[in-house]
N, C-alpha and C positions, 0 to 999 in steps of 0.2 A: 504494500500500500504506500510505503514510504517514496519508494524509487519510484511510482507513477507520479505522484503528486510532484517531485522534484523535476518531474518530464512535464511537466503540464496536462497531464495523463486524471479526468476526473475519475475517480471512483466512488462505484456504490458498494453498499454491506447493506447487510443483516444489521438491526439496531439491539449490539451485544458484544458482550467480550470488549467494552473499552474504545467499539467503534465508534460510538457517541462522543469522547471524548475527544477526536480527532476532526470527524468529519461534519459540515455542517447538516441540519434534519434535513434539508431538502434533498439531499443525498443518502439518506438510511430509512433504510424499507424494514414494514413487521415482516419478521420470519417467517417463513413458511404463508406466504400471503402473496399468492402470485400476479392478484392488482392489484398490490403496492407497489410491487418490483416493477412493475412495468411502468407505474405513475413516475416513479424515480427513476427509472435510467431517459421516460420522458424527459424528465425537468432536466436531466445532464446537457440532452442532445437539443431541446427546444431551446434553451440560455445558456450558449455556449459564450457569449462573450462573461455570463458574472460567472460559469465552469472555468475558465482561463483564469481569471482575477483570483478565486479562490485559491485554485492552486498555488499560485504562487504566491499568495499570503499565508496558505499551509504550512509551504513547502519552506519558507521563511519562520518558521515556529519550531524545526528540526534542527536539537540539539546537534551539535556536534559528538562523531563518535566517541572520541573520547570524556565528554560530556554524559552522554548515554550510559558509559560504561558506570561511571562513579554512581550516576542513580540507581544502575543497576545493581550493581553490586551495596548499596547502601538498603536498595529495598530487599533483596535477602539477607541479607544482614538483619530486619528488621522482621522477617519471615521466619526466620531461624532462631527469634530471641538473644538475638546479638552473634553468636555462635560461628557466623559465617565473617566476620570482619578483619 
């Protein structure tokens, strides 16, 4: 998901697993709800110019890897009752 949005690449999901917290709703369909999906990847390809603009206001919110990491590693850290640090 990450490398699309850095490509200008819009993605949809499922609204789950964290994808809410990335992508905007007009982009995230009910699960297993197949006129959702469809409504959403409409809205991708009907508003391709604010599909463009987001991405690259996403893709502009991506940590640097080495950034990434230290969250990473601090949120298990924090999963593991300090244990992993």
């Amino acid at each position: 998901m990450l490398e699309a949005l850095c490509a200008g690449v819009p993605v949809t999901a499922a609204d789950r697993d964290g994808m809410s917290d990335w992508l905007p709703s007009e982009w995230l369909y009910k699960p297993e709800d197949a006129s959702d999906i469809v409504r959403c990847i409409k809205h991708v390809i009907d508003d391709k110019a604010f599909a463009q603009k987001k991405c690259l206001d996403l893709a502009g919110k991506i940590p640097e890897p080495e950034e990434f990491g230290m969250d990473f590693e601090r949120a298990l850290g924090r999963l593991s009752g300090g244990r992993h640090e």
